[in-house]
N, C-alpha and C positions, 0 to 999 in steps of 0.2 A: 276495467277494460275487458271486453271480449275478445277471446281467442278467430285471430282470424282463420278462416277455411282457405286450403292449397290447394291450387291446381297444376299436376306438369303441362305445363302445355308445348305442343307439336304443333307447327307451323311453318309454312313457307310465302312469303308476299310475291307478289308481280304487279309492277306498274302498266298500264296499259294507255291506249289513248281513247277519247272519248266513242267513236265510233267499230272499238271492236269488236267483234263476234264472234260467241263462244266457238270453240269446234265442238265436233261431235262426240258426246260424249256416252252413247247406246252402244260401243264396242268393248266397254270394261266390263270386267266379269261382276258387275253392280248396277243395280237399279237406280235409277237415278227422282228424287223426289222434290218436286220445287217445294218452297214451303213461300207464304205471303210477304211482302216487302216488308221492312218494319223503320220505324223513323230513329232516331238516335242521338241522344245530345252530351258531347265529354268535356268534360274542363280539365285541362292537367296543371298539375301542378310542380311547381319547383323554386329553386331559388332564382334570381334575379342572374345570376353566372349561370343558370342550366346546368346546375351541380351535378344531378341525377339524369339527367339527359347524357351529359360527358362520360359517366360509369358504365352508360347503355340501360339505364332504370326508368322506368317508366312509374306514375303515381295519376290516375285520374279521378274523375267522380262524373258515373256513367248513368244519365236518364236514360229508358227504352230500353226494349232487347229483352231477353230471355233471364240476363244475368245484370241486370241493373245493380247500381252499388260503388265502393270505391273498392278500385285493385292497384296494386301494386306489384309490378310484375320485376324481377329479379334475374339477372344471367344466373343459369350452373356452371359451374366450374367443369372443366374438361370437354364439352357437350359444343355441337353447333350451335350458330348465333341463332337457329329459329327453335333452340328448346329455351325454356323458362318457366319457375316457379310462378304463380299465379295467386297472390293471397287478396281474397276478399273480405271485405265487411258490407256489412246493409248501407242500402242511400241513406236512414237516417241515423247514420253513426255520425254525422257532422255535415253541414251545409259548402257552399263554396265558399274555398276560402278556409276552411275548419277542417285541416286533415285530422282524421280518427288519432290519439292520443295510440292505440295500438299500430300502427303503424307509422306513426311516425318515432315510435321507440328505435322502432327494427330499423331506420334509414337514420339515424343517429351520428353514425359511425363517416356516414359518404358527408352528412349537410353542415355538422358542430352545431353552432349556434346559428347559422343563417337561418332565418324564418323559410316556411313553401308559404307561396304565393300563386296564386293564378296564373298561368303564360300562356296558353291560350286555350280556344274552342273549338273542338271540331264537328258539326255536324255535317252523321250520316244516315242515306238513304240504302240501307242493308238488303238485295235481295239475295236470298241464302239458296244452297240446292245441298242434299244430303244425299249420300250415297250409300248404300246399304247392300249387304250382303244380299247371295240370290235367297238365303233364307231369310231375309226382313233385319237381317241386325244392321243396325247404325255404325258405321267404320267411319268417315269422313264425311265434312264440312267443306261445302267450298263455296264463297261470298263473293258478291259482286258490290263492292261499297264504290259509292259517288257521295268524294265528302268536301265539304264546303269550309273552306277557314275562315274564322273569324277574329279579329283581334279584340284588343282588351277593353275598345272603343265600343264593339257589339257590330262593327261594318264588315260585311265580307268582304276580305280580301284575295282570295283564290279558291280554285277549284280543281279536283284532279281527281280520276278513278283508279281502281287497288280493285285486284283480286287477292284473296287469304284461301288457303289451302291448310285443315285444322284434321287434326285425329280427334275422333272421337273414343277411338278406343285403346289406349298404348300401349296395351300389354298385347295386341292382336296384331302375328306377320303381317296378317292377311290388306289389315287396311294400310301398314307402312308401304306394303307394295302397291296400295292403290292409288297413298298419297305420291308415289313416287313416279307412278301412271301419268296421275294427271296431272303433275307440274310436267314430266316433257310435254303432254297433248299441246297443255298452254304454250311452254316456249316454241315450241313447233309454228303455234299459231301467231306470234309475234307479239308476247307478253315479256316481259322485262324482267328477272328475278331481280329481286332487292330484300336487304336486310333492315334498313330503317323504318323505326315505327311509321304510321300517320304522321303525331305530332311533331316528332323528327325530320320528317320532310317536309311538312310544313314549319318550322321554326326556322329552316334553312341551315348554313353551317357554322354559326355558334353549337348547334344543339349536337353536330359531330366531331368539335375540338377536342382534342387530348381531354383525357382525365385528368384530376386535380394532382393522380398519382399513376402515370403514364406509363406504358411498360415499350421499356428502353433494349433495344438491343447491346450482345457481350461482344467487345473488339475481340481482334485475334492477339496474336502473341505480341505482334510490332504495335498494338493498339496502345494507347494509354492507359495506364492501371488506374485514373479517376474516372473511366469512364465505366469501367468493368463495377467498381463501387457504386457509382449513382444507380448502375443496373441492378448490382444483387440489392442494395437498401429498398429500393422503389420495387422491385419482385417481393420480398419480404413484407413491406410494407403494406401493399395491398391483399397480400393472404391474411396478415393479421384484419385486417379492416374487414373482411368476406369474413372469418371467421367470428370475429366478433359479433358481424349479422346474424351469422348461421347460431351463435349463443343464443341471441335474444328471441332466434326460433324456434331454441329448445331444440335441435336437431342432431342426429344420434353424431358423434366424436367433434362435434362445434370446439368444447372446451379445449381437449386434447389440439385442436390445430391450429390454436390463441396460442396453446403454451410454447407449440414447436415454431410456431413463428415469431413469437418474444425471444426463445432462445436464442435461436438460427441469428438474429439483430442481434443479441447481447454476445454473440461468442462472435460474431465478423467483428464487433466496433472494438471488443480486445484485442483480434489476432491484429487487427489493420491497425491498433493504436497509434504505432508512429506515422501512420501517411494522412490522421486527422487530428484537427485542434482537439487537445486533452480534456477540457474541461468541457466540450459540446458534449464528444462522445463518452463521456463519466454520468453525465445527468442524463441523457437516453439509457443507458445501461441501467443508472438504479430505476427509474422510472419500469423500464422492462420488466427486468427484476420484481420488482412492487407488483406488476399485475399479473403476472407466472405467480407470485405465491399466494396472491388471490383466487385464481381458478386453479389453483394447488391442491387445496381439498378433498373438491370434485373430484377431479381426471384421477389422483390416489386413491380416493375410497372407491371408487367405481375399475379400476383395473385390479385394485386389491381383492375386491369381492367378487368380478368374475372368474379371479385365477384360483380362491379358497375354495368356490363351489364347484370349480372342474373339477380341484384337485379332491375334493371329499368325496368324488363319485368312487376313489379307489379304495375308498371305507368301507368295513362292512354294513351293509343298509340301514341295519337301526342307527348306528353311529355317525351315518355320512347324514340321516334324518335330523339327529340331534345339532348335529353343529352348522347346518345348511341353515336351521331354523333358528339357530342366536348369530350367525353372520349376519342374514339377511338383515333381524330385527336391529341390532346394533347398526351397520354400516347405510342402512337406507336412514336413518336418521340425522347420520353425520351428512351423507348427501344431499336431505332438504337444508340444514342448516349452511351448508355451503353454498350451498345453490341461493340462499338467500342474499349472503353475503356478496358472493361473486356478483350478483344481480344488481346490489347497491354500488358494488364498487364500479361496474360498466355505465351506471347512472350518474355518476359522482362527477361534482368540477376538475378532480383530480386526472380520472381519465379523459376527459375532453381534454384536457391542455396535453396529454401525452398524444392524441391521436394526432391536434393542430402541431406540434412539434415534429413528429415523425411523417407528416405533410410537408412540411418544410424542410424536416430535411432530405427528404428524397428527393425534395424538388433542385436543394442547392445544400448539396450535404458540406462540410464546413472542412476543404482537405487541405494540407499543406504542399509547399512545391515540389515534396518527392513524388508525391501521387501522377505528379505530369511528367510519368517517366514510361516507357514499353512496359507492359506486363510481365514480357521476359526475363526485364531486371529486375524490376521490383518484387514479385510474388513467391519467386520460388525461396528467399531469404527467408520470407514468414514463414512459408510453409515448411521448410525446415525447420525453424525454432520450434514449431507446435507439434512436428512432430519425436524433435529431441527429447520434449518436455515429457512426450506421452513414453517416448521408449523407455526413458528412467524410470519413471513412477512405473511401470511395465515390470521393467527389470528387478523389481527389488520385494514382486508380490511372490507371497509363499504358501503354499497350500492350503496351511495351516494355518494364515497370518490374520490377523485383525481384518473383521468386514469394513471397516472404515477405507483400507488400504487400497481395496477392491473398489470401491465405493470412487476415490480421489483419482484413480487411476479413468475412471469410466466418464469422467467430469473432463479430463483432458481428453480421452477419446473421444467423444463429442464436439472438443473445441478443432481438433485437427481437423474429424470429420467435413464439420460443417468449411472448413477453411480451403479446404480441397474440392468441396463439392462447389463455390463460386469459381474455381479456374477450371472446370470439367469443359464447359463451352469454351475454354481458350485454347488449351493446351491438349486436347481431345483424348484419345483411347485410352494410352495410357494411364494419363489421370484419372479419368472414369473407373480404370479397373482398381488403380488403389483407390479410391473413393469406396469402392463397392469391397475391398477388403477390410478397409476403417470401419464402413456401417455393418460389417459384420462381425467387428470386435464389438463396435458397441450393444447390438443388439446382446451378445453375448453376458456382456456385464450390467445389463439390465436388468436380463432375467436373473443374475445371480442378486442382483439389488435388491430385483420384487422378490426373491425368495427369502432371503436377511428381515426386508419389511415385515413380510408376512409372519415369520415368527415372533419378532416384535410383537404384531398387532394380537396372536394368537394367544399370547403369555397378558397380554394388557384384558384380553377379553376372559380369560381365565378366569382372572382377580377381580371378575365384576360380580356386585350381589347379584346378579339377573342368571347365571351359569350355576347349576346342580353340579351333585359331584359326576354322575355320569355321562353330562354335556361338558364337564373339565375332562372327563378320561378321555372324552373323542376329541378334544380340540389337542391332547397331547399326542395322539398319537397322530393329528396332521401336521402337528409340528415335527415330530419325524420327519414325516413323507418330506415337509419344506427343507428341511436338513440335507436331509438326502439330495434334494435337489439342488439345493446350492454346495453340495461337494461335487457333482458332478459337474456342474459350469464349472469351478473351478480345473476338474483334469481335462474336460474336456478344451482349454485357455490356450494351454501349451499350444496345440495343433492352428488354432484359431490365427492366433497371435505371429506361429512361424510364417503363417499365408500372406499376411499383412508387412512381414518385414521383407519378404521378397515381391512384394507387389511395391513398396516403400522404392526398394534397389531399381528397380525397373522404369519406375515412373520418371525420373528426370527431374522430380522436384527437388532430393533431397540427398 
């Protein structure tokens, strides 16, 4: 398989009707350059439900144009509906009908087993105009498409015109300002903004049903506690699903927000245990479980190796050389091998059945009849006990004490954590602000973790035949430096910890 090429792409759509006419567009600070009409033929693709339509994904294979080929275009997370990833492959990576094997890995996660199939065609008649800087540079795209639908028959069945409004350059103010020009000129002039692709408007409103994993608003306080659950599972759920894409993209912290979003699922389906059937949320948890310690590896040997070689820089140079240069070689190994692993395991029957299950259950998670109670009654009960649980194991770390103790303590601040952070939208400030003192204990006792790891790892790498005795002297003395480090988390606990217990008093949960 070929690695496909990504594009961000910037855009804005307007519907129009057949007879209108551009305005004037010789008043922006840009030249404006017609370029030839060009003709255009897309087939898209998807499942028979408009799987990938319902996600907001688009997947076609595009005769004509400048950029012929198949793409597959992808929402960002955080971003307006008209930014999107853009990956392509050549036309003849597969005919119609034959998505590319590379991208159909990456859309894995939204289709399971459903085949993509054909759903329909659009051709378009593209007459483009480019607008350009007063020094000749290319900043924006703006298109005048008249496109024709056809169904799966080859008959056309409608017709309708679309203006697109595209950057050509996105690191450049200059053209966001322009793009922003000329969508008012256009709505001024009686153009229609819209967010639906082509084939989404033409598919009609199948192709803008909810997703398979819909995102659901959180009741208030009087609200029911199973509705605030179908909310955080089905939230959760789709980050793991987006992140698993972003894995198979190879894309910088993919892994890392697979694992936070296995978590985040495996620490609510404990704290909420009694308001679900035991034995659903038992096999979702290990199943979670199972693929966190598969992209375990990864996300470890790669925050363990950026944090060895910050910290080596406070070596004296020959030394920070020495051991920067047996980090590197050791832990970049463990990370291809992981990386392999991890790869198989997201291809595996194992993981499809965990994605179709965590489908289902978002869609109808499996609760018993306390959960049809206010969220007022129900949650703050949990959230007391999780955070009982944390104060004890809390209570009883010693300065001096075993890093395990440290270690079990940071495993329940997590669980509270994350238990406090589903009632933030319920029960509002307050909650938020202990939320925000929990994640600042945990961050606290992570770093004390990664620092405990990292000696570990530093003592393991010692005792390899591949380490001299003068690449063993500097890996001791960063095992210092990590020593040091994780005595400091520790005094620094105390302070952390007080912040937390009075943010606990305040909040009303507990």
């Amino acid at each position: 398989m070929s690695t496909p090429t990504t594009h961000r792409e910037i855009e804005r759509k307007f519907r129009v009707h057949a007879l209108f006419e551009w305005p004037e567009l010789s008043g922006l600070s840009a030249t404006v350059q017609l370029h030839p009409t060009v003709s255009m033929r897309a087939v898209y693709h998807d499942t028979t439900e408009l799987t990938l339509f319902r996600w907001k994904v688009t997947l076609r294979r595009r005769e004509g144009g400048l950029d012929a080929g198949w793409h597959l275009k992808l929402p960002v997370e955080s971003m307006a509906e008209g930014v999107r990833d853009e990956l392509h492959v050549a036309l003849n990576a597969g005919e119609v009908g034959q998505v590319p094997a590379e991208l159909a890995d990456i859309i894995t996660p939204l289709v399971r087993d459903f085949p993509l199939v054909p759903v329909v065609e659009l051709r378009t008649e593209r007459s483009p105009r480019v607008l350009n800087s007063p020094e000749g540079k290319p900043l924006v795209e703006v298109v005048d498409d008249v496109v024709t639908v056809i169904d799966l028959n080859g008959t056309a069945v409608g017709i309708f015109r679309e203006l697109e409004i595209e950057l050509l350059d996105n690191d450049d103010p200059a053209a966001h300002r322009l793009l922003e020009e000329v969508g008012s000129l256009l709505i001024q002039a009686g153009a229609v903004p819209g967010t639906l692709s082509k084939a989404a408007s033409a598919l009609g409103p199948r192709a803008s049903a909810p997703a398979d994993v819909p995102e659901l608003p959180m009741p208030g306080p009087s609200g029911m506690a199973a509705d605030a659950i179908r909310s955080t599972i089905a939230t959760h759920v789709r980050a793991l699903i987006f992140a698993d894409i972003a894995v198979r993209r190879n894309l910088p912290d993919a892994v890392h927000q697979v694992r936070v979003a296995a978590r985040r699922l495996r620490s609510n389906l404990r704290t909420f245990d009694s308001l679900l059937n035991h034995e659903w949320a038992l096999t979702l948890e290990e199943e979670l479980s199972w693929l966190a310690d598969e992209m375990g590896m990864i996300r470890d040997s790669e925050v363990l190796e950026e944090r060895l070689l910050h910290h080596a820089n406070d070596l004296p140079p020959q030394d920070a050389e020495r051991v920067s240069g047996a980090i590197r070689a050791y832990l970049d190994r463990r990370i291809e091998t992981a990386r392999a692993g991890a790869m198989a395991a997201l291809r595996s029957d194992r993981h499809t059945y965990l994605i179709e299950d965590l489908v289902a259950g978002a869609r109808s998670p499996q609760m018993l009849d306390l959960a049809y109670q206010p969220c007022e009654i129900v949650f703050p009960p949990l959230i007391e006990r999780s955070w009982k649980a944390l104060a004890k194991s809390c209570g009883q770390l010693k300065i001096h004490g075993p890093a395990p103790e440290w270690h079990r303590a940071r495993i329940k601040a997590k669980r509270a954590r994350y238990a406090v952070d589903v009632v933030v939208p319920i029960f509002g400030n307050q909650a938020k602000k202990f939320a925000k003192s929990l994640a600042e204990v945990t961050e606290l006792l992570g770093e004390h973790q990664d620092a405990f790891v990292a000696q570990e790892f530093l003592r393991e790498l010692a005792n390899t035949n591949e380490v001299d005795t003068g690449t063993g002297f500097a890996l001791g003395l960063l095992h210092g430096l990590e020593l040091n480090y994780e005595l400091q988390d520790r005094y620094t606990f105390a302070d952390t910890w007080d912040k937390a217990r009075k943010s606990a008093q305040h909040s009303g949960l507990v």
